[in-house]
C-alpha positions as CSV (number, residue, x, y, z in Angstrom):
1,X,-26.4,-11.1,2.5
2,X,-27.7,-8.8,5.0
3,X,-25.7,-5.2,5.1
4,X,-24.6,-6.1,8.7
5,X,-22.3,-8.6,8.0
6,X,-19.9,-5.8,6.3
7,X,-19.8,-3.0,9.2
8,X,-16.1,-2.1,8.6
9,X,-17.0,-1.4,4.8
10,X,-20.7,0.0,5.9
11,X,-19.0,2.4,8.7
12,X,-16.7,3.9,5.9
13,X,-19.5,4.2,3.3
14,X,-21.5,6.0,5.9
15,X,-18.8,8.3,6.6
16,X,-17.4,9.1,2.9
17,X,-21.1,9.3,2.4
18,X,-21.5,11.9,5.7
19,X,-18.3,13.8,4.2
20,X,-19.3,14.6,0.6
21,X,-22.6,15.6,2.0
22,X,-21.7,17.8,4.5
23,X,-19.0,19.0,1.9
24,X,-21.1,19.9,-0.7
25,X,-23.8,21.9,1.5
26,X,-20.6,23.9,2.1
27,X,-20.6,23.0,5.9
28,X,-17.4,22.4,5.6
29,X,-14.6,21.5,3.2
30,X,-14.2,17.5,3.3
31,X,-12.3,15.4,1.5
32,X,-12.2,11.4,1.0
33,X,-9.6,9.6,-0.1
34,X,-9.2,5.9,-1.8
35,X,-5.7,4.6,-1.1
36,X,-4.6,2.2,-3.1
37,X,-2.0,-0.8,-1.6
38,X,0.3,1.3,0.4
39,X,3.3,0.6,2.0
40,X,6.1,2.2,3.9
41,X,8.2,2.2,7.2
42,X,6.4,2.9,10.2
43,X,7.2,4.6,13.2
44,X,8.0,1.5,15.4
45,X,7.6,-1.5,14.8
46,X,4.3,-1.9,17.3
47,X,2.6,0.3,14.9
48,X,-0.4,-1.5,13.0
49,X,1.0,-2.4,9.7
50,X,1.6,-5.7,9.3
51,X,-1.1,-6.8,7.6
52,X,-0.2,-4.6,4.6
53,X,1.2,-6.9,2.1
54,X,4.2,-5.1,1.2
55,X,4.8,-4.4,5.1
56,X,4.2,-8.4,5.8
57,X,6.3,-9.5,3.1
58,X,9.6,-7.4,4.0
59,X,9.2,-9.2,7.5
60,X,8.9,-12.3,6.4
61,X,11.5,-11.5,4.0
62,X,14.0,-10.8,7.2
63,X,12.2,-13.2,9.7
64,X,12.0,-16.7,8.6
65,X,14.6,-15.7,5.0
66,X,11.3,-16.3,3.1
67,X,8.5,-14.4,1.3
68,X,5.2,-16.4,1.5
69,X,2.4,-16.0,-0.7
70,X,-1.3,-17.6,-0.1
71,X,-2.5,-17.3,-3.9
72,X,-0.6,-17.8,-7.4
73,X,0.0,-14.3,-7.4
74,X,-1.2,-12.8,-10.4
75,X,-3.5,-10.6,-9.1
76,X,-3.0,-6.9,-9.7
77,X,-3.0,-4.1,-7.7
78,X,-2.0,-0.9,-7.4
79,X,1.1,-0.1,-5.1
80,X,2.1,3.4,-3.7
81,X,5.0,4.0,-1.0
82,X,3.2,6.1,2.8
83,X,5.8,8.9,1.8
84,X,3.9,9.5,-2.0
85,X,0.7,9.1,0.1
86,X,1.8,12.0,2.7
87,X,3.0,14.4,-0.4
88,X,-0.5,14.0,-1.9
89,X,-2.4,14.7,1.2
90,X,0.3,17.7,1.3
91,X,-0.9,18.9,-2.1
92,X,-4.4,18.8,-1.4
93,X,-4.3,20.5,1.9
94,X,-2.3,23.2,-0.1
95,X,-5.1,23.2,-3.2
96,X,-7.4,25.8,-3.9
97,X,-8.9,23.9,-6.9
98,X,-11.0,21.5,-4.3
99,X,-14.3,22.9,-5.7
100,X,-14.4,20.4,-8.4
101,X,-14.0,16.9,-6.3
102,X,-13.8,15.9,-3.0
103,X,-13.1,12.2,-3.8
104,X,-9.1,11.2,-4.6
105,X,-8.0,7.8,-5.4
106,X,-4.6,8.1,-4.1
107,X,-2.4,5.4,-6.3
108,X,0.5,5.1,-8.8
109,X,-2.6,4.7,-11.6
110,X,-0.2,1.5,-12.9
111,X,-1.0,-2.0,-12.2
112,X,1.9,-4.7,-10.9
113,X,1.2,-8.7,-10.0
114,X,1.3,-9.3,-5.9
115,X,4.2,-11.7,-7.6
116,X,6.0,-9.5,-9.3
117,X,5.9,-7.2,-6.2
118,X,7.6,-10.4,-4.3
119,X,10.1,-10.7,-7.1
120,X,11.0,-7.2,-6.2
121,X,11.1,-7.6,-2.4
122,X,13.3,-10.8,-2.8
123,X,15.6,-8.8,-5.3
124,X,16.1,-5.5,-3.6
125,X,16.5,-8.0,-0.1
126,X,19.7,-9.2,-1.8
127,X,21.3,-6.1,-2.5
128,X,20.2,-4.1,0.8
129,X,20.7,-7.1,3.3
130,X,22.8,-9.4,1.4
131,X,21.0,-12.3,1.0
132,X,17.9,-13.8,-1.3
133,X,14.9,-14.7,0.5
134,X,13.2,-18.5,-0.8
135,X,9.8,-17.1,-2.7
136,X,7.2,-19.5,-2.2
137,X,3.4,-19.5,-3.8
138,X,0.8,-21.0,-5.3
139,X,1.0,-22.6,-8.4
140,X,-2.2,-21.1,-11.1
141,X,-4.8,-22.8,-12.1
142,X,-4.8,-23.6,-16.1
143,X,-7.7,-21.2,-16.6
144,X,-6.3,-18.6,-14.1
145,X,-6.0,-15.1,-15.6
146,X,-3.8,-12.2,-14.7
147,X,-6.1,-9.2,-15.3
148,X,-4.4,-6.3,-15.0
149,X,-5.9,-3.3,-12.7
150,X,-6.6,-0.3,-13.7
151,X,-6.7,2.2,-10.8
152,X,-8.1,5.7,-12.2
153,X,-6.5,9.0,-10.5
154,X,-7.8,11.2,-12.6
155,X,-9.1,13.5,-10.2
156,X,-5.7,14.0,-8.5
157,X,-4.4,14.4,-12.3
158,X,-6.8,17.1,-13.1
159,X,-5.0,19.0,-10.0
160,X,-2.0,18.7,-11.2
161,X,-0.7,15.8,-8.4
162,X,0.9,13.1,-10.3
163,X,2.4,10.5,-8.1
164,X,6.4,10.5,-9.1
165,X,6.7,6.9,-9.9
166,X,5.3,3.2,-9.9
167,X,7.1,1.7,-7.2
168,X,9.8,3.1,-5.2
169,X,12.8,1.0,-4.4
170,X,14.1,3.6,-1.6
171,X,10.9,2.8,0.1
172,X,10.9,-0.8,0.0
173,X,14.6,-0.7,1.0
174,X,14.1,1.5,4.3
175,X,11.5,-0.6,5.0
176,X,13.7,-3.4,4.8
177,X,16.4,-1.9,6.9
178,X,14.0,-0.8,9.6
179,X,12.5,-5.0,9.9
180,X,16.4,-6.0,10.1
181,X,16.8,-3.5,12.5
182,X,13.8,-4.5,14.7
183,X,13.5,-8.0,14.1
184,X,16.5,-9.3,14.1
185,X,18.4,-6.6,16.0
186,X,16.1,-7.2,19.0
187,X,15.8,-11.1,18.9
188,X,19.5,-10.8,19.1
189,X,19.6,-8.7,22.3
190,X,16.8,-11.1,24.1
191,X,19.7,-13.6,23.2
192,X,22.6,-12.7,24.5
């Protein structure tokens, strides 16, 4: 297939490509970062998030009462909560060790399941908002695998920028709060 059919992956290659360059011709001081599966409350709910699968799932979670999932599941990723992302970016605008690498994957460096992610939604929907959403997916194929993911941030390591922990619940829950809040807040103001 022609390298025109991927322009959103081709414009970022270019430009990560454009960054390092310039960056190591000491034009300026660049620096590109991977992000793994984020997630995290925005600042409205207009903001362009919902495609995230963590973001998606919370308001599914408070729309319809369920969390939907199009595969089996048991595909790995890496998951890391917007505030651990903005911390990061804080520590490397602060570094003066960028000499070494200008390229960052930004992650937890541990692998979960997209199900096991659900599992956590559905659970921590229960004790923040009181009820237990129905968790629907795909059954796996016999000879489906779950592979795990590893997801190296050794670069941010060697900087001394460790990312605190796996998943955090406080993020999932404000971002919980905030769908309840402007989901289901609003459609019951349009209703009275």
């Amino acid at each position: 297939m022609g390298d025109w059919l991927y322009p959103y992956t081709n414009s970022h290659l270019v430009g990560e490509h454009a960054v390092l360059t310039a960056n190591s011709r000491e034009e300026f001081q660049g620096i590109v970062l991977h992000l793994s599966i984020t997630f995290g409350r925005p600042m409205n709910k207009d903001v362009n998030c919902w495609m995230l699968l963590v973001n998606d799932l919370c308001g599914q979670a408070v729309q319809a009462h369920k969390l939907v999932l199009q595969s089996s599941g048991l595909q790995h990723r890496d998951f890391i909560g917007l505030t651990e992302v903005c911390c990061v970016v804080e520590k490397l605008i602060d570094s003066d060790q960028l000499k070494q690498s200008n390229l960052f994957n930004v992650g937890a460096g541990v692998s979960k399941s997209v199900l096991a992610m659900a599992q956590l939604i559905r659970q921590r929907c229960t004790k923040v908002l009181g009820f237990t959403p129905v968790l629907q997916y795909k059954k796996s194929s016999i000879d489906e695998q779950s592979a795990t993911l590893t997801y190296h941030t050794d670069n941010l390591s060697a900087l001394g920028i460790i990312c605190k922990s796996q998943i955090k619940t406080v993020e999932i829950d404000k971002l919980l709060q905030f769908c309840q809040m402007s989901f289901i807040h609003k459609n019951s103001l349009e209703h009275e």
